[in-house]
N, C-alpha and C positions, 0 to 999 in steps of 0.2 A: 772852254778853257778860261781859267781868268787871267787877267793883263794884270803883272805885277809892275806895280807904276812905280814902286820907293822900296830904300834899302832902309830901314832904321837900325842902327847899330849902337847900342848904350846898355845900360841897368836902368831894367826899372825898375828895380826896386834891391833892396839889399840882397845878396845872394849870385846868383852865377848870370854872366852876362848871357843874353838873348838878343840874339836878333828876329825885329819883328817886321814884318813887310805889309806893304798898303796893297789889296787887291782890288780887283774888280770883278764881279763873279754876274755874268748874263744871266739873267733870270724872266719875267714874261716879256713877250715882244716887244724890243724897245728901252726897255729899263736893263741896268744895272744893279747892284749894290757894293756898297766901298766898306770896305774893313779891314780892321787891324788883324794880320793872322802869325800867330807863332809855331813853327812844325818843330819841333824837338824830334831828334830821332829814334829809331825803334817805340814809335807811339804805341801806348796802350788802346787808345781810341782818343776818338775826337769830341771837344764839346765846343757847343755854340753855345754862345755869354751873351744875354736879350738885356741890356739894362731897363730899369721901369720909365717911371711917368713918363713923358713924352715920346723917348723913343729917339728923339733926331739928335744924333752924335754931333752934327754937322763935323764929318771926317774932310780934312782939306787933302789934296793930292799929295803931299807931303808925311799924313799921319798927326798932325795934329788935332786933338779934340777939341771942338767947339764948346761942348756940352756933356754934361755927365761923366768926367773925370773921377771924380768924388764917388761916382756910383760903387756898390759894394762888384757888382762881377766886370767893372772896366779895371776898377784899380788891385784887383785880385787876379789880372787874368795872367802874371807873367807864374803867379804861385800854380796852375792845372797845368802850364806848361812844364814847372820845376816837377809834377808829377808826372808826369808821363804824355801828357795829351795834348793834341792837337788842337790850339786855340782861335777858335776863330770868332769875334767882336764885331758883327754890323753894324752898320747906320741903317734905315729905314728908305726904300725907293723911292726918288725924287717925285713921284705921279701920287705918291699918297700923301706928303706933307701940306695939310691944312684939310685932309679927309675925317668928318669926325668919327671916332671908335673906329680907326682903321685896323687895330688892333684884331677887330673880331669880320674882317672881310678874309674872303677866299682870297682874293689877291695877294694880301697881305702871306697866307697861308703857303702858298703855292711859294712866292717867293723863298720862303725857311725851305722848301721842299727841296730847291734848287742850290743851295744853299748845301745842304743834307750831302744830295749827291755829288758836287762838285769834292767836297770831306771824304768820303766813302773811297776814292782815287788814291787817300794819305793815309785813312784809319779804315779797318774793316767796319767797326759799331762806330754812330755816330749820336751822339746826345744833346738837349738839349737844355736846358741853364735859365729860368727865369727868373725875375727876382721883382716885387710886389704888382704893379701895374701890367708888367712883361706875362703876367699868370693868363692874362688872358691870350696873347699871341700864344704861350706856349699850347696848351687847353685847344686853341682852334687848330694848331697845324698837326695835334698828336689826333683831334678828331676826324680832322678830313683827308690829312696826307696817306697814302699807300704806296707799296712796294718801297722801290729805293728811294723815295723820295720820304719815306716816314723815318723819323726818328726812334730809335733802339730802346730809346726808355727816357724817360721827364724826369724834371727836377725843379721845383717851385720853392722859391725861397722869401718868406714876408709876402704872402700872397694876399690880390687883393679877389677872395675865393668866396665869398658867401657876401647875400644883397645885406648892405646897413642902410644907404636910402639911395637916392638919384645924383646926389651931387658927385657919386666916382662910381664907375663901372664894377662889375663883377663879375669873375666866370657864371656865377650860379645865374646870375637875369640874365647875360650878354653871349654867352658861348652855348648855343644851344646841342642836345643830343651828347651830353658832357659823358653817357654810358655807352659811347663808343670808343672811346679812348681806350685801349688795350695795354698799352706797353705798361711796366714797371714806372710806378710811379712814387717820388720823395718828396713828402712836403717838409721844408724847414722852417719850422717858429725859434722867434724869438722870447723865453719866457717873461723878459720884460718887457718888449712892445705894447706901449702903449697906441700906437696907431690905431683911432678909430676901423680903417679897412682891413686891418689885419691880425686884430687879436689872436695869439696863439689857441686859443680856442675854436679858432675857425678852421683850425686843418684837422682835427677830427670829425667836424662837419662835413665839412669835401670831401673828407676820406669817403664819407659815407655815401657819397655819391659816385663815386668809381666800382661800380656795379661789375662793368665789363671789365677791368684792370685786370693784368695778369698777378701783381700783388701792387697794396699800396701801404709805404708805410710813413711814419712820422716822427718826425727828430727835433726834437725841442733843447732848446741848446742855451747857457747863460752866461752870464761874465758880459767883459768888453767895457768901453768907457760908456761914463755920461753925454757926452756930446753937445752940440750948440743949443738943445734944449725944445728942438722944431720934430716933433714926434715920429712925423711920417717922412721925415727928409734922410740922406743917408749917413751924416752926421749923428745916429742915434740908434737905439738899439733893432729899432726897423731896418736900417744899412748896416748891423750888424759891428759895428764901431767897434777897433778895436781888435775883432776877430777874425780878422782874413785867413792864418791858417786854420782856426778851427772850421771853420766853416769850409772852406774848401779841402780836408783830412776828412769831414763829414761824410761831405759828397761820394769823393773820388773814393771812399772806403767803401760807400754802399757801391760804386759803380761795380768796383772789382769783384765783389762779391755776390752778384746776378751770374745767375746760369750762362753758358757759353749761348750764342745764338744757333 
């Protein structure tokens, strides 16, 4: 069970107030993970929100964010609750901070898995939300997780999905056996992203590597502002700047629209 340590009670953002609470959700021997979670009632289902690059929210016992504020699915996440869903925003377990490409360990994996199931208690389908860096957690826990602990269907957003060189990870070099991934799979581009790791041209590349997928499709999406000018930051059309409801209307439209389980 997780230990709800805080009430948060405010707006976050314009629109209907939420209350979102700090949990603690047990995951492999020993570890925790702390996260922001919003249950809205009579949920449609549940998504977990992976922000990118580095991962460590640093969440304080109170719900304040350390880190990644700015990110496209921390600062969108009160908008999947205004839709129906059960939101739930990790931090990253304290045993793997300073592990590198923890991203692409079973650990890491297992932890989303526990994750998965603890949701499954609030929402029947449980999904999973990653957004550039995040493509490879999402990628390894949709290849390795089973039964309750797998995730109902993926969603990649500004992924960082096919090799361009060594200096940033890929699903394609770093998530091995990538044609085991099954579920319902969305990749979201941005058509203007200019980010080196995630050209919108890349998600018809990945497509093509979802062999095993029960379908995969691709949503290319445009508008949104110009931003601070830092290509692959979330201030730009790689964070989707600008367009928090389109992108999250995207999502939650294909979700609704998958076959019952």
């Amino acid at each position: 069970m997780a230990a709800v340590l805080a009430l948060l009670v405010g707006t976050l953002a314009a629109g209907p107030v939420r209350a979102e609470e700090v949990v603690e959700v047990p995951t492999r021997p020993g570890q925790v993970v702390r996260a922001l979670l919003i249950a809205p009632p009579s949920a449609k289902g549940a998504v977990i929100l992976l922000a990118g690059g580095h991962g460590n929210l640093r969440l304080s016992r109170d719900g304040a964010i350390g880190w990644g504020r700015r990110n496209l699915l921390v600062r969108s996440r009160g908008l999947f609750a205004d839709a129906g869903y059960v939101t739930l925003v990790p931090d990253m377990a304290a045993d793997l901070e300073g592990t590198p490409l923890y991203r692409a360990t079973l650990a890491h994996a297992q932890d989303i898995g526990f994750l998965v199931r603890h949701l499954r208690s609030m929402a029947g389908s449980v999904y999973l939300v990653g957004i550039s860096r995040a493509a490879l957690s999402v990628a390894k826990a949709a290849s390795r997780l089973a039964g309750a602990a797998a995730p109902d269907a993926i969603v990649i957003a500004s992924g960082q999905l096919m090799h361009v060189d060594r200096s940033q990870p890929s699903v394609e070099t770093d998530i091995p056996q990538i044609a085991r991934i099954r579920q319902p799979t969305l990749l979201v581009a941005h058509r203007q992203d200019v980010c080196a790791y995630s050209m919108p041209s890349s998600a018809a590349g990945f497509r093509a590597l979802l062999t095993g997928a029960q379908r995969a499709d691709v949503a290319v999406l445009s508008g949104g502002l110009s931003g601070d000018g830092e290509p692959c930051g979330p201030d730009s059309a790689h964070g989707f700047l600008g367009m928090d409801g389109e992108v999250v209307d995207a999502i939650t439209r294909w979700l609704e629209a998958l076959p019952p389980r």
